[in-house]
C-alpha positions as CSV (number, residue, x, y, z in Angstrom):
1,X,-33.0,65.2,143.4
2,X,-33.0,66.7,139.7
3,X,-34.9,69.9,141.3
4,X,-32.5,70.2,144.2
5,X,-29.6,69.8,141.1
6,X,-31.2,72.8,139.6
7,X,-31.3,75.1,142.6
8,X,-27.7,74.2,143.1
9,X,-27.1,75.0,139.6
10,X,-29.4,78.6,139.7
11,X,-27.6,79.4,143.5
12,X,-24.0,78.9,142.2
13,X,-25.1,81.5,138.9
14,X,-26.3,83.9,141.7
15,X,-23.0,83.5,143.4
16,X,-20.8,84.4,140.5
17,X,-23.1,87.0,139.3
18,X,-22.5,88.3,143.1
19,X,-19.0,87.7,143.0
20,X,-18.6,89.5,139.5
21,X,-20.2,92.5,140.8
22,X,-17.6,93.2,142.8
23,X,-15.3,92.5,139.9
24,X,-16.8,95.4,138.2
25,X,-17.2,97.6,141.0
26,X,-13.3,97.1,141.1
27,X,-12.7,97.9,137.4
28,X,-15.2,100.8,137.6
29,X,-13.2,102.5,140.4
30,X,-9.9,102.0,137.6
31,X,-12.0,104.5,135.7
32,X,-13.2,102.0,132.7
33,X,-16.1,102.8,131.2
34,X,-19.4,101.0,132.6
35,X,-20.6,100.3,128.7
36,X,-17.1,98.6,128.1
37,X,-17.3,96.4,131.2
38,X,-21.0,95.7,130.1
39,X,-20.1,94.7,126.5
40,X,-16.8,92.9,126.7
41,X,-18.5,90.7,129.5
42,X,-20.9,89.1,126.8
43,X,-18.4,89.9,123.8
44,X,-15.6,87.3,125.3
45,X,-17.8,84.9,126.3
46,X,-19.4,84.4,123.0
47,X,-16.0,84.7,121.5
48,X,-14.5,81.8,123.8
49,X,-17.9,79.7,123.1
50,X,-17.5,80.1,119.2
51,X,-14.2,79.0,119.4
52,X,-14.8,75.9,121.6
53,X,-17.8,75.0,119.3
54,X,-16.2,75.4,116.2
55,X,-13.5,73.1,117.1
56,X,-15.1,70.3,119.3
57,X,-18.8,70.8,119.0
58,X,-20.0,72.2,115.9
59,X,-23.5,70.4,116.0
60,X,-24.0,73.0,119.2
61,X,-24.4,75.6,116.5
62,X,-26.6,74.2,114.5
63,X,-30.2,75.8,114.4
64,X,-33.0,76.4,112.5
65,X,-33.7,79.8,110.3
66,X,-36.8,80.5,111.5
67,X,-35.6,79.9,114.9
68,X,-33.3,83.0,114.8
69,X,-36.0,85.9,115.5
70,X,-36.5,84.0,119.1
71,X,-32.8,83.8,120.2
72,X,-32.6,87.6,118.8
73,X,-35.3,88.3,121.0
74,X,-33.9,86.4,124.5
75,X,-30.9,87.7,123.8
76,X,-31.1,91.5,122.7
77,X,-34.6,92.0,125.4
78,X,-33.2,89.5,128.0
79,X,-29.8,89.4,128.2
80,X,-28.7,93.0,126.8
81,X,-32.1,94.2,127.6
82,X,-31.2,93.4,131.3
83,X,-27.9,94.5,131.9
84,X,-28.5,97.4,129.8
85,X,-31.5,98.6,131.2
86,X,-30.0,97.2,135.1
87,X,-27.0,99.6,134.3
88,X,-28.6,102.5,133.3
89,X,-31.2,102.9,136.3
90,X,-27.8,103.0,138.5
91,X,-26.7,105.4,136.2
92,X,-29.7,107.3,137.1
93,X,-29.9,106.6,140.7
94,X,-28.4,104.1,142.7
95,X,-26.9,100.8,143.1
96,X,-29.5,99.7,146.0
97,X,-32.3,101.6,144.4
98,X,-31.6,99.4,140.9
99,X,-31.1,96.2,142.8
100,X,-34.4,96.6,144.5
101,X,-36.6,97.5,141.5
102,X,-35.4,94.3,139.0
103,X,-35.3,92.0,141.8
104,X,-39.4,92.6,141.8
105,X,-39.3,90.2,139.1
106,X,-39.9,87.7,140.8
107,X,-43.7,89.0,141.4
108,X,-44.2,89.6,138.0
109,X,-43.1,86.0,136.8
110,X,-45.7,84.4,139.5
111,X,-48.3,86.4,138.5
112,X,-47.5,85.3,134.7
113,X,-46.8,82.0,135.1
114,X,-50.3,81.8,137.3
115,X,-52.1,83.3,134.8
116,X,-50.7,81.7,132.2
117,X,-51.6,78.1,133.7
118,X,-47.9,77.1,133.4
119,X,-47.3,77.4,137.0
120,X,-49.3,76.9,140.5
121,X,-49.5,80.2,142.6
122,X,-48.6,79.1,145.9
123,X,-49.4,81.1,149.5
124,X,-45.5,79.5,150.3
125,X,-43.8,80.9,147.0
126,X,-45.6,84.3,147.7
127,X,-44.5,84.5,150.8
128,X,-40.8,83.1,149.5
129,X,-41.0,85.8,147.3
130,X,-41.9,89.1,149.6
131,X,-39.1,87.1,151.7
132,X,-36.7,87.5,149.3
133,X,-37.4,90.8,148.3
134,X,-37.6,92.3,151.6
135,X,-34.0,90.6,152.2
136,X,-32.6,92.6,149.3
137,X,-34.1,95.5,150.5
138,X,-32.2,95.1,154.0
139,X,-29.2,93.9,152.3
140,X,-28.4,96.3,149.7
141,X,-29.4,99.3,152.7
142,X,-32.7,100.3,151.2
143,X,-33.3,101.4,154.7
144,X,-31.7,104.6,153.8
145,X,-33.9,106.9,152.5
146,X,-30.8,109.1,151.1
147,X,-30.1,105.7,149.0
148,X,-33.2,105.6,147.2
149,X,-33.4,108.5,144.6
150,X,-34.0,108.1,140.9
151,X,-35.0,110.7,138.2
152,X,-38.2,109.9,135.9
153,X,-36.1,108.4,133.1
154,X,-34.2,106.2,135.5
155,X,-37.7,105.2,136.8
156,X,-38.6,104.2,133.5
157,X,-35.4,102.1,132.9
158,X,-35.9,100.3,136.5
159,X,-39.6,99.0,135.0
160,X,-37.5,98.2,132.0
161,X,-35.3,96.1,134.1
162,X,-37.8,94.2,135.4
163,X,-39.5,93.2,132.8
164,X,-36.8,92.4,130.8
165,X,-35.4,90.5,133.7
166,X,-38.9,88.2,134.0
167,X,-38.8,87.8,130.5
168,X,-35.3,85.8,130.4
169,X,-36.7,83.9,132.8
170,X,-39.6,82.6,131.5
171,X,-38.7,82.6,127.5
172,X,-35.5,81.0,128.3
173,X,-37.5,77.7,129.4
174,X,-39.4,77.9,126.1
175,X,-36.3,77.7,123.7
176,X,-34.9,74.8,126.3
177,X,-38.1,73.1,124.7
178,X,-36.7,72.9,121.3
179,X,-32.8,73.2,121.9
180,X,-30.3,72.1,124.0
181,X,-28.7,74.5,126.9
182,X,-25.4,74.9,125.0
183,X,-27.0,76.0,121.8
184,X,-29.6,78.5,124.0
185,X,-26.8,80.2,125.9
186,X,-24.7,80.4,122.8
187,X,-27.0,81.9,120.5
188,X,-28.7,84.3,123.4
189,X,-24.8,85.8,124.1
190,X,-24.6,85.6,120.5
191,X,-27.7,88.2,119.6
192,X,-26.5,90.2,122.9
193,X,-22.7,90.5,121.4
194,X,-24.3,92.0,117.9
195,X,-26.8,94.8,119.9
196,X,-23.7,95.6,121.9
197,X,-21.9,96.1,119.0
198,X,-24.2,98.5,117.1
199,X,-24.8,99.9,120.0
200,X,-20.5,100.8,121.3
201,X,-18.8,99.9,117.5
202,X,-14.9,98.7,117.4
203,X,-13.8,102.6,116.8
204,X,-15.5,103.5,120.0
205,X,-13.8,100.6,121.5
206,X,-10.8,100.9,120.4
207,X,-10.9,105.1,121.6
208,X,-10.5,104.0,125.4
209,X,-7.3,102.4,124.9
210,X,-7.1,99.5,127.9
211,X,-4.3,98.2,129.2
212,X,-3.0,94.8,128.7
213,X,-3.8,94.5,132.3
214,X,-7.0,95.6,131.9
215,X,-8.4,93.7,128.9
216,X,-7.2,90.4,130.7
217,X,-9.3,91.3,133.8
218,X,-12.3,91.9,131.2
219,X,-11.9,88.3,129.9
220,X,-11.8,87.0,133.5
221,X,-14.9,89.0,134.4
222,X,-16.2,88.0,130.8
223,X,-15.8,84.1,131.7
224,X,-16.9,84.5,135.7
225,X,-19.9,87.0,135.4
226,X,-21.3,85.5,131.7
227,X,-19.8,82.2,130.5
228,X,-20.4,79.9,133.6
229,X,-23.3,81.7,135.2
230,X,-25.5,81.9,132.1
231,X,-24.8,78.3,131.3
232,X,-25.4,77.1,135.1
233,X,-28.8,79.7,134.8
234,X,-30.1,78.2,131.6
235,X,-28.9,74.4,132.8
236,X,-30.9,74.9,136.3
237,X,-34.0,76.4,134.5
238,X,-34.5,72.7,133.4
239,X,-35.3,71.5,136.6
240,X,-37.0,74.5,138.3
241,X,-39.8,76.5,137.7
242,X,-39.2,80.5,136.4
243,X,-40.7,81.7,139.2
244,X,-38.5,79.1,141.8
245,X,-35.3,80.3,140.1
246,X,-35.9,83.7,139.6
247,X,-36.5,83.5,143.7
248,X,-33.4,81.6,144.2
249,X,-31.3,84.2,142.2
250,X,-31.7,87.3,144.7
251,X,-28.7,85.4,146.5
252,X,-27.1,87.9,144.0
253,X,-27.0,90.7,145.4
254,X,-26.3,89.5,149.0
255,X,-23.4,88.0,147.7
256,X,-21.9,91.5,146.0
257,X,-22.5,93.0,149.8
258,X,-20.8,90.4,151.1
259,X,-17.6,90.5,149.0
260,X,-17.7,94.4,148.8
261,X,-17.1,94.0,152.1
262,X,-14.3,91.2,152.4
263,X,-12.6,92.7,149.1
264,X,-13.2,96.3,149.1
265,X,-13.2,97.1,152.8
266,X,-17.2,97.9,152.4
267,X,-19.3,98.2,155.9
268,X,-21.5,95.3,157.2
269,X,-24.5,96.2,159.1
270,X,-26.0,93.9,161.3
271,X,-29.3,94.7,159.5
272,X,-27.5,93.9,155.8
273,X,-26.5,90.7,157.7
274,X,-30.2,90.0,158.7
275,X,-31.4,91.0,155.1
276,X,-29.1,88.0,153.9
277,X,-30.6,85.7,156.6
278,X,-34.2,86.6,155.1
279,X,-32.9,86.0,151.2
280,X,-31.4,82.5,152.4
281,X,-35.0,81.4,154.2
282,X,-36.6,82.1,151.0
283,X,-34.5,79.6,149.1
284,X,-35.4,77.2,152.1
285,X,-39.3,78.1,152.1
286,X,-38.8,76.9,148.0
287,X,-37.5,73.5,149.4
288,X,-40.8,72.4,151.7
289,X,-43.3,71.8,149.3
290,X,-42.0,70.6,145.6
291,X,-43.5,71.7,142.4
292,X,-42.6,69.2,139.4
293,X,-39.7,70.6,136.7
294,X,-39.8,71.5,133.2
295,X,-38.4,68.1,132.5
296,X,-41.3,66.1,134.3
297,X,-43.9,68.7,132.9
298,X,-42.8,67.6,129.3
299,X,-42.3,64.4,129.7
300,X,-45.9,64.2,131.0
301,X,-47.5,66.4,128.1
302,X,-45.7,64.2,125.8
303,X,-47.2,61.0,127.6
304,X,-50.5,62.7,127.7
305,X,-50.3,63.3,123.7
306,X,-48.9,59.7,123.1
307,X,-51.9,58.0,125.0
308,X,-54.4,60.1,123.1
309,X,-53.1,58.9,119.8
């Protein structure tokens, strides 16, 4: 039941990550600047988090020093490094094209985790995998040759994407090893927040001028596309494998077609349809044979080292 929690948990961040996509496609088209929308998404929701902490949680904060370097590093090359590098490839090419090169991830966390030992490589996940990935590429209309163009430097981003993208996945579970979820989402929003800010300073900020109007639809998006996702991500990673959730996630972008079309009058294919049927067995492939969480993994390490003392 805990694993079937945490697919729950990774499927509902997938849906707001979907859902927030939508969001932003909406602000985008109110000619705000993709770098703001990025930056105040991560910027609020460490804000809102700080405050929270500070008032009712405090020991949520507390960390140790030499602990710092690895929440830097999940949060400037996993959670910035992401979006950043996500962003950037649809800068230089297209929104199906970038959806279809990070969500190739999930390959390259298998083959990790498989070599690695901390995972067993499975014919079913594979196959849940190419599933998956094959559903995004219906979905998001990769079909469409005239969809999928990229210049060499967008290319390069797109590989960015994905590794960046694996690497959240699997150093995420790490740091749940030695802190709670709260404190890992906190501090990995935390590091993203400061590269943002070197990256687009106040001044820069400031120079766009939003409305009222706007900036409260940036806290919204901030709280729907970063806040409750992140912390339902991290929460789930707990009770499924990287690999599993990093599957289980490509419900992202079949939710963004999907609402493009309710919300922004966006046309439905039948094939986009059948793309989401494909994404959707994946998740179910995941569900016939179980593979034991992080949790139970631990626990039985720790037995294992308690026996042999």
């Amino acid at each position: 039941m805990r694993d079937l929690k945490g697919y729950f948990m990774i499927m509902g961040a997938a849906t707001l990550w979907g859902l927030s996509a939508t969001m932003a496609k909406a602000l985008l088209n109110q000619q705000l600047a993709t770098i703001l929308i990025v930056q105040t998404r991560v910027t609020f929701s460490c804000l809102l988090m700080l405050g929270f902490y500070l008032v009712f949680q405090r020991r949520v904060l507390r960390v140790s020093l030499r602990d710092l370097w690895r929440f830097a590093l999940l949060g400037i090359v996993g959670v910035a490094g992401a979006n950043f590098t996500y962003y950037f490839t649809i800068k230089e090419s297209t929104v199906a094209t970038g959806i279809l090169i990070q969500y190739t991830a999930p390959l390259l966390v298998m083959g990790y985790a498989a070599v690695a030992g901390e995972e067993e490589f499975t014919l079913l996940k594979l196959t849940a995998a190419l599933c998956s990935l094959l559903g995004c590429f219906l979905a998001v209309g990769g079909y469409d040759l005239t969809v999928l163009k990229i210049t060499p430097i967008g290319l390069i981003s797109g590989i960015g994407s994905v590794f960046s993208f694996a690497f959240l996945n699997v150093f995420t579970r790490r740091l749940l090893a030695l802190y709670n979820m709260w404190t890992v989402t906190f501090y990995s929003i935390a590091f993203a927040s400061l590269f943002w800010l070197v990256l687009n300073p106040p001044w820069k900020i400031a120079a766009q001028s939003p409305s009222g109007g706007m900036w409260g639809a940036l806290v919204l998006l901030a709280i729907v596309s970063v806040l409750i996702p992140h912390s339902l991500f991290f929460s789930g990673l707990r009770f499924v494998v990287p690999s599993r959730a990093i599957i289980t996630s490509t419900l992202e972008p079949i939710v963004a077609v999907a609402t493009a079309a309710m919300v922004l009058g966006e046309y439905l294919r039948a094939i986009q349809i059948a793309g989401a049927v494909l994404v959707i067995l994946a998740i179910v492939l995941l569900q016939l044979r179980r593979e034991a969480s992080p949790i139970e993994l631990r626990r039985a390490a720790a037995s294992e080292q308690a026996n042999a003392s």
